[in-house]
C-alpha positions as CSV (number, residue, x, y, z in Angstrom):
1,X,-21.4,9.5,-2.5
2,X,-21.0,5.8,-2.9
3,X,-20.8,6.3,-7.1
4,X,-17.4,8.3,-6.3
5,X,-16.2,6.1,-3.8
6,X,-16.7,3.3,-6.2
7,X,-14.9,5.3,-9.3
8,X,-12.1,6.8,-6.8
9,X,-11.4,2.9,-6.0
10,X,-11.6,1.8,-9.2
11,X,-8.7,4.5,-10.6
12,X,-6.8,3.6,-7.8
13,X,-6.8,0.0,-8.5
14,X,-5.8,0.4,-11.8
15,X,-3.3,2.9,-10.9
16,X,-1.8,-0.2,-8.6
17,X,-2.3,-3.2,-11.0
18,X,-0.1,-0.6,-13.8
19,X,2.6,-0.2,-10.9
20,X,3.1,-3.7,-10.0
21,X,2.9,-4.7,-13.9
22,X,5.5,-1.8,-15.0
23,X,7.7,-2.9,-11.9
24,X,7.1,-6.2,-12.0
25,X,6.2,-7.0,-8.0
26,X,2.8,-8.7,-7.0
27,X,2.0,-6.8,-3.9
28,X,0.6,-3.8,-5.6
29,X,-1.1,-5.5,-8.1
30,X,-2.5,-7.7,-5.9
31,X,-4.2,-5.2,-3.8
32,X,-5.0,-3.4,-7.0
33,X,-7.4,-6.9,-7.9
34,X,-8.7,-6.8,-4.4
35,X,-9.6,-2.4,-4.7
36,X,-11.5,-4.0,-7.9
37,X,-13.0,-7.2,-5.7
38,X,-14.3,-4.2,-3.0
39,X,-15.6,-1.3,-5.7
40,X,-17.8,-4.1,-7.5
41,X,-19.2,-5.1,-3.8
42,X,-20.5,-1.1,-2.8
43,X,-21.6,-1.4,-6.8
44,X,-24.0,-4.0,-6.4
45,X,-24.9,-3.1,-2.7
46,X,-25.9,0.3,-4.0
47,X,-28.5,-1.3,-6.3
């Protein structure tokens, strides 16, 4: 459960980091870094 949680955050950050690139606004891409910051913490919790 926790490996799809991790990929399902992960697409969705760099779903947000591509919007706020392409649109050229920081809030999405910000929040896209901090989707990445949270899937690498259930990553190496899992372990």
């Amino acid at each position: 459960m926790k490996n799809y949680l991790t990929i399902a955050l992960v697409i969705i950050a760099i779903a947000m980091i591509f919007i706020g690139v392409t649109a050229k606004i920081l809030p999405p891409a910000l929040t896209g870094i901090g989707f990445i910051i949270i899937a690498i913490l259930f990553y190496d919790k899992k372990k």
